[in-house]
Every structure is written in C-alpha cells, then in structure tokens.
C-alpha positions in Angstrom: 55.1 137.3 164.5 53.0 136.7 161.7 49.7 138.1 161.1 47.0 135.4 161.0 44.4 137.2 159.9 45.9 137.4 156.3 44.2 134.1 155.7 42.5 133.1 152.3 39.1 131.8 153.0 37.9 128.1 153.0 37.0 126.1 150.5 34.9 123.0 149.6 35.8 120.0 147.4 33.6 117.5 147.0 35.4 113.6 145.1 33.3 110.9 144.2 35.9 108.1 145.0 35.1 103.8 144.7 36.0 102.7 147.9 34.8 98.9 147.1 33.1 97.5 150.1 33.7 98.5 153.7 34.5 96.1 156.0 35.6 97.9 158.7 32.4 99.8 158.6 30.7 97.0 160.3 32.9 96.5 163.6 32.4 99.0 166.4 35.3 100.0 168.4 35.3 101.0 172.4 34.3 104.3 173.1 37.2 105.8 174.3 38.9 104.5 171.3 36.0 105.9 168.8 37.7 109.2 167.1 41.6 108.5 166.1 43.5 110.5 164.1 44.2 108.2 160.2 46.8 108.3 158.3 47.8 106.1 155.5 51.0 105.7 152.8 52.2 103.5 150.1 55.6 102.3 149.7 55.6 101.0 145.9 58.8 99.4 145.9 57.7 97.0 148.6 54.1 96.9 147.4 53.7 97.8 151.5 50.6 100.1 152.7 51.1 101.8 156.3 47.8 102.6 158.5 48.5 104.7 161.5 45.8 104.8 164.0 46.5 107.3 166.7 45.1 108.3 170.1 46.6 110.8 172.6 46.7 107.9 175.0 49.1 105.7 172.0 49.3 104.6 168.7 48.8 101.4 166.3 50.8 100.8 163.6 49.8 98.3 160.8 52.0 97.5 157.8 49.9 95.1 154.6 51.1 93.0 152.0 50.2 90.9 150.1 50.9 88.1 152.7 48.7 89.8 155.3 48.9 92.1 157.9 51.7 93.2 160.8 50.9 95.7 163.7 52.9 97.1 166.3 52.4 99.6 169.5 53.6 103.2 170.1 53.3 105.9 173.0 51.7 109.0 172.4 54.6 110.5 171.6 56.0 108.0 169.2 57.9 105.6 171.1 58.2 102.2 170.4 56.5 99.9 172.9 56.2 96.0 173.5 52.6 96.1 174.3 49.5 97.5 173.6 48.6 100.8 176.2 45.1 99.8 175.9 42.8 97.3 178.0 42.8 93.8 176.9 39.3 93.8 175.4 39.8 97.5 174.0 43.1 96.2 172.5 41.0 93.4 170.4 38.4 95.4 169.3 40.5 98.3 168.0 42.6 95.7 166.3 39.6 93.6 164.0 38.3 97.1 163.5 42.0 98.6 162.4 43.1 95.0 160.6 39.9 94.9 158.4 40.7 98.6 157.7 44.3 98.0 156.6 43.0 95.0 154.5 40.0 97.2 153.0 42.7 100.4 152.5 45.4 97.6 151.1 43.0 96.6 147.9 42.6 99.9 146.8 46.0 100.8 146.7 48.0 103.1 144.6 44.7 103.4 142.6 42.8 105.2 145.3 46.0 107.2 147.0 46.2 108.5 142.8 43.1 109.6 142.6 43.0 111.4 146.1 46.1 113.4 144.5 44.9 114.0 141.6 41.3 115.4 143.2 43.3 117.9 145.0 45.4 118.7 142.3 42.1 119.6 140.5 41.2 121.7 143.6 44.4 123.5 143.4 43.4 124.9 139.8 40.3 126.2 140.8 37.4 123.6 140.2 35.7 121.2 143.0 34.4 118.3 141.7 36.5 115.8 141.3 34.6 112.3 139.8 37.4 109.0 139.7 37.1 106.7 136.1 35.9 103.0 136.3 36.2 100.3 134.2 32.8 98.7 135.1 29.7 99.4 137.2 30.6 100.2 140.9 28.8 101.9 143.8 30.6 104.9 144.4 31.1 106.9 147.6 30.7 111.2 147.8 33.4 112.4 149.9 32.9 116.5 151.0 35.7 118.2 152.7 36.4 121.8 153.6 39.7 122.8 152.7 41.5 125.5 155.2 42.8 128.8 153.5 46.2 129.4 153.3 48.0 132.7 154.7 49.0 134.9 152.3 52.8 134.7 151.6 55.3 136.7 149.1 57.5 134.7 147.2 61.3 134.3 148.7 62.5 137.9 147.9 66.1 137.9 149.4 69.3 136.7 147.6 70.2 133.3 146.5 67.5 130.8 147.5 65.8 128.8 150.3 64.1 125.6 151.0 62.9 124.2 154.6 62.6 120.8 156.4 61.8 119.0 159.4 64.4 118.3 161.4 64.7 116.8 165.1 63.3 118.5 168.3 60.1 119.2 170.1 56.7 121.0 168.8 57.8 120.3 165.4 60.5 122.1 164.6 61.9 123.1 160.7 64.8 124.2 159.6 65.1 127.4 156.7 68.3 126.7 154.8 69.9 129.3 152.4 72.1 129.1 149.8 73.6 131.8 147.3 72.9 132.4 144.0 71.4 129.2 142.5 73.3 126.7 144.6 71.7 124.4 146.7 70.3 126.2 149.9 72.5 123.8 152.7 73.4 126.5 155.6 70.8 126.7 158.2 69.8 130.3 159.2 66.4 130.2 161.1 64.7 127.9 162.8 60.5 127.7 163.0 58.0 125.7 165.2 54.5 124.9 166.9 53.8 127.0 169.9 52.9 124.2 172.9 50.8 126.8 174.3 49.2 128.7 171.7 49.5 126.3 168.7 50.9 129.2 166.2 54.1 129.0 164.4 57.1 130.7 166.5 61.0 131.2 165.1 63.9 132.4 165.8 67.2 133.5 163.9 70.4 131.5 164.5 73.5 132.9 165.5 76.4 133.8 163.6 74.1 134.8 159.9 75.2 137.6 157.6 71.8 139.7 157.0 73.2 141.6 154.2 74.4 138.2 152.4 71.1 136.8 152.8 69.7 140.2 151.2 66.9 140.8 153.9 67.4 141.6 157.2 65.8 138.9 160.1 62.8 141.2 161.3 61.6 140.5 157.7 62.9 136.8 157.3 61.2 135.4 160.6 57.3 136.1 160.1 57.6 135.0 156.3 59.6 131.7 157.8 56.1 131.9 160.5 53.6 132.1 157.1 55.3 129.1 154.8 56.0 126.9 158.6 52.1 127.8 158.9 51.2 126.8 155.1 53.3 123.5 154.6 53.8 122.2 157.9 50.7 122.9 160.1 47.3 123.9 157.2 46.3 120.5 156.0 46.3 120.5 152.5 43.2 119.3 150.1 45.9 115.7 149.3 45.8 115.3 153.1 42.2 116.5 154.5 40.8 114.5 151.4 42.7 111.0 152.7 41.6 111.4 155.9 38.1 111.8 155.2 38.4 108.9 152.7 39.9 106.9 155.6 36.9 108.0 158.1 34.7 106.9 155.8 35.9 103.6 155.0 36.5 102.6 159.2 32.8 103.8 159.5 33.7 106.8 161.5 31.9 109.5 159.6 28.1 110.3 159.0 27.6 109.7 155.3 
C-alpha cells in the first residue's frame, strides 16, 4: 500500500480569464439540483463542445454547434436513458440553466479551454498568476483555485518501460503495461483502482509475470503503480480543477 502521507503540499493559482457575459448566471436551478459535478471538452474537427452536468441521482449531456444545442439523459452510472430521472419542472429548469451554459461555454471555445491549459501549464513551472491577452477592452473575471499536492513518486526504475490506461471495470480500474527495452510497453502486468470503501488507490499483480524480466520484484511495483494511479487518475490536476471552477463560475454556482 502506498504511503499517503508523502504528499506535496497545496497550492494556489489564481487566472484572470474573459468569460464574456453569463447567461446562465441569471437562471436558478431546483435545489436538489444546485451543486453538479462540470465538465466540458472540445472536439475541433467537428467544431462540437460537450457539457456534462452530473448528479449522483443522473446525468445531462449537451453537445453545441454552431446550429444549436442537443442534450440527452444518463443514469448515475452512465447508462443511457430515454428520459430525464428528474421531475418534470426540475427537468426544465436544469435544462434553460444547462442550455444557456452550453451556449455561453460554446462562444468561448478553443480560446478559453487554451488559455485554461496554458494557466496551468504556467502553474506547473512554478508561478501563479496567470492573466489571458485581449484584443480590446473586456471585463475580465479572477478565478482562485487550490491545487492538490501530488504524492511523491520515483521515476519507473525497472527494465524496459511502462505506460498505464484506463481500461473497463468497476471503481476505475487502470491497466500498467510493460514492454522491454524501448519497445512499446503492450503486455499487462498489474492492475490499479479506487477503493469503493475507502476511496484510495488498491492493485494487484497479474498472474503469469516474470519479476526478474520486469527488473523489480512486485512488492516494489504495486505501491509505485498505487502513487502514479493516485497522481494521474484520481489528484485533479491545475488543467482540470481550473475548468471546473471556470465552469462554476460561468453557471452562477460559485461566490465571486
């Protein structure tokens, strides 16, 4: 198991960001729908923003073009539904308050997903202030996040090399993949994920792996596996706690 307590400490970024006017701002949503979790992307090819607006009791998708605005329902745990798991009246409310969102996030964008990037980026080497260029007189918005510390991890010191990546199962689970020398790591060796009960980072080693190829034996392997599962796949990073907070802000959800 890994130690937890090897953690770097916090840190605070703070990115003044022009996030135009907020229309979303101004429509209230039902009570029990009033803290979701955000999340937002940007498919270029398609010139297609994604808004995902999730609850433990389901989920709204909205996709935006240029043409408008599509939505769809999920359960809580991801699955496709026909209809909304909401009440009528909740249903409508959440949607003009998550349409005008997706239509207020859809303007902005790439411009404002490249500068949220390239604040963190600027986190990353050490400074935290992070101010975004205009073109003309604008009314800009101060965004102030904490920033979780990482654990501290040592580099991959076995032979060949490794990489890791989601793959399909419960709590989350990743896959660390080895390969020798400096071909590409494609044979599965350990497997890492989320704890349902305690919420840390568990693993185990898979059957049928050479230690001594792998050039460290599995005792040493699984609590590293536990510290990068804990850093890339469960610690937001400054990219994503900055987008949520930009995405709080411009839904109205966050005391400016």
């Amino acid at each position: 198991m890994t130690d937890l307590s090897l953690r770097m400490p916090n840190t605070r970024l703070r990115a003044v960001l022009n996030l135009g006017v907020r229309h979303a701002a101004s429509f209230p949503l039902p009570l029990r729908l009033s803290n979701p979790e955000l999340y937002a992307d940007w498919d270029d090819d398609a010139q297609l923003s994604d808004l995902h607006v999730e609850f433990d009791s389901g989920q709204l998708h909205l996709e935006t073009t240029g043409s408008g605005t599509d939505h769809h329902f999920h359960t809580q745990a991801g699955e496709h539904r026909d209809s909304s798991p909401w009440p009528v009246a909740d249903t409508a409310a959440l949607l003009q308050w998550a349409q005008a969102l997706a239509g207020d996030l859809h303007a902005l964008l790439p411009g404002l997903l490249d500068d949220i990037t390239q604040a963190a980026a600027w986190h990353d080497s050490g400074f935290d202030l992070y101010i975004c260029e205009v073109d003309e007189p604008a009314q800009l918005d101060l965004i102030e996040i904490e920033v979780e510390g990482e654990l501290m991890t040592l580099p991959w010191l076995g032979a060949g090399s490794v990489n890791h990546d989601h793959i399909d199962g419960e709590n989350h689970p990743i896959a660390l993949a080895w390969g020798p020398g400096e071909s590409e790591p494609d044979r599965p060796i350990a497997h890492a994920w989320t704890d349902a009960a305690t919420g840390v980072p568990r693993s185990r080693a898979l059957p049928g792996v050479d230690w001594d190829e792998i050039g460290l034996p599995a005792v040493e392997v699984l609590p590293w596996l536990e510290g990068i599962y804990l850093n890339h796949h469960m610690i937001p990073d400054a990219e994503g706690t900055l987008l949520n907070a930009v995405l709080r802000r411009l839904g109205g959800l966050d005391p400016e």
